[in-house]
N, C-alpha and C positions, 0 to 999 in steps of 0.2 A: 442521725445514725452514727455509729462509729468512723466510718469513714470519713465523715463531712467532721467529726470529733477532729482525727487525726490530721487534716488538712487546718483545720484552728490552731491547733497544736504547732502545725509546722510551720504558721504564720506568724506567728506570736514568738516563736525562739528563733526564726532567722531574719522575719522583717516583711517576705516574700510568700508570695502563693506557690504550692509547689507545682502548680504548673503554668507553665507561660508560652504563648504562643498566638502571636495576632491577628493568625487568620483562625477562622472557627472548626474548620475542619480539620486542621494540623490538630487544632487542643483536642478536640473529642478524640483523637486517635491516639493524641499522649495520656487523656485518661481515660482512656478503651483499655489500653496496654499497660497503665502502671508506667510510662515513664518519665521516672524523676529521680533526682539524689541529694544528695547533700555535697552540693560541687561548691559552693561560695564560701568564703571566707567566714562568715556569721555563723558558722557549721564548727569552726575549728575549739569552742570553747563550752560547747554542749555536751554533759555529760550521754555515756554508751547508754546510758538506762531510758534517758529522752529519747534518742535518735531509735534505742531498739523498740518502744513501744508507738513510734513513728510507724516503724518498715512494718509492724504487725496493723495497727489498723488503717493502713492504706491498701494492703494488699488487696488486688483487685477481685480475684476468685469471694463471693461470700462464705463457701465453705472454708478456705483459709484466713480467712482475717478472724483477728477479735472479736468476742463478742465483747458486749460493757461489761458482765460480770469479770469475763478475761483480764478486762484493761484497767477496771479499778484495782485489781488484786496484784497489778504488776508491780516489781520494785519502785519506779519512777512514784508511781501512786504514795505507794504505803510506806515508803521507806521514808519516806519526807524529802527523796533527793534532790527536788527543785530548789527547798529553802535553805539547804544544808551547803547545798553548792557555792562555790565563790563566784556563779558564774556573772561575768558583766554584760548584761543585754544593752549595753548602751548602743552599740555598732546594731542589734535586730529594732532597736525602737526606732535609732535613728531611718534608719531602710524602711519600716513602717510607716514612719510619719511619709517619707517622700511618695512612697508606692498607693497608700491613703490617700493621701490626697490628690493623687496624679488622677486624669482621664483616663488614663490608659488600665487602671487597677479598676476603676468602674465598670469601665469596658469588661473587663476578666471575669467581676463579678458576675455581673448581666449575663455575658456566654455561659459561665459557669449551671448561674439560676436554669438557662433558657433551654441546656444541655442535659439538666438532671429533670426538667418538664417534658422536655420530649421522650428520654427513657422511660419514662414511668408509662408515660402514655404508649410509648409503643410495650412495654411489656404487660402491661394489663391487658392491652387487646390480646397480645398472643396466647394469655392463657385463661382470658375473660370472657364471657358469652360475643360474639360477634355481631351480635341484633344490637348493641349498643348505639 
């Protein structure tokens, strides 16, 4: 979905998952609430067109976020700004390879996966037959 898009997105141009948080309950409440930024350094050489179609499909409301048709047709998209850009991802790859490879990003993953399994499941039943 767009969302899980825009967190690729946010992975791949800073290095980092945009949420982080080691215990599981803290993370599900930072992506309950949407919160994250662009606070590290890997942040400071990405163009506004990248980071603005970030803030659109992260947004947590589904009425407010992206839809794909939305996010294809955004500048970042069409405009070709990713290739055009001078930007150096050497500082997001470098961050990637470490956070990749660490336990602690598997760890993330896994909550992440284990997080968007139990949403599902509990929003189907609330508005799924109950005899299930």
């Amino acid at each position: 979905d767009v969302w899980a898009c825009g967190c690729i997105i946010y992975c791949l141009l800073s290095g980092t998952p945009p949420f982080e948080e080691p215990k599981i309950t803290r993370l599900m409440n930072k992506i309950k609430r949407g919160k994250w930024g662009f606070k590290s350094t890997s942040w400071n050489d990405v163009s506004f067109e990248a980071k603005d179609i970030i803030k659109k499909m992260l947004k947590t409301d589904p009425e407010q976020r992206f839809t794909i048709e939305q996010a294809l047709k955004h500048d970042w998209m069409t405009k070709d700004i990713a290739r055009k850009s001078s930007i150096k991802l050497t500082k997001a790859q470098k961050k990637m390879e470490e956070n990749f490879s660490s336990k602690r990003f598997k760890r993330s993953v896994n909550k992440i996966i284990a997080i968007n399994r139990l949403s599902n499941r509990l929003s189907f039943n609330s508005v799924g037959d109950s005899s299930f």
